[in-house]
N, C-alpha and C positions, 0 to 999 in steps of 0.2 A: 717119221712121227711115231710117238709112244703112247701106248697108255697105261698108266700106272694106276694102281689102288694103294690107298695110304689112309690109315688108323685116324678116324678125328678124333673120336674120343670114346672109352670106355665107361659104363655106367654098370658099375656091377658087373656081371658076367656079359652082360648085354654088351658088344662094339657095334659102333656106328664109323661107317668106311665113308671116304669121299672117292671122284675121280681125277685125274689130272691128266690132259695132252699135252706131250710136250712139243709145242713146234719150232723148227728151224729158226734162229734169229733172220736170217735173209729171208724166207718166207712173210714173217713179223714186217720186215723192215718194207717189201714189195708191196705188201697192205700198207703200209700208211700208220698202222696203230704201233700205239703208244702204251709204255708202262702203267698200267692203273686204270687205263680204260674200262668202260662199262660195256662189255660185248652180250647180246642177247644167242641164245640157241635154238633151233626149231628141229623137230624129225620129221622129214620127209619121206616118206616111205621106208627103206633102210638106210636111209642116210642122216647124215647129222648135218645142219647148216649152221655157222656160226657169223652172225656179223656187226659190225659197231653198232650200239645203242646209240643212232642220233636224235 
């Protein structure tokens, strides 16, 4: 797994960054989810939780 920083968009000198992980398609595919889906995130202490918006 990665995590990448990538440019959304610049406004004058001012950028505004997003973030993106990238994870394994087999991992994707072991969950159950699907392209487009709505996935929610929470922090847990140091951790990140990520899981389907059902």
């Amino acid at each position: 797994m990665k995590l990448q920083k990538q440019l959304s968009r610049k406004i004058g000198v001012k950028e505004y960054a997003k973030y993106v992980i990238v994870v394994k398609p087999k991992d994707i595919e072991k969950l159950g989810w699907k392209d487009g889906e709505e996935l929610e995130a929470e922090v847990k202490g140091d951790k990140l939780v990520i899981e389907r918006d059902d």
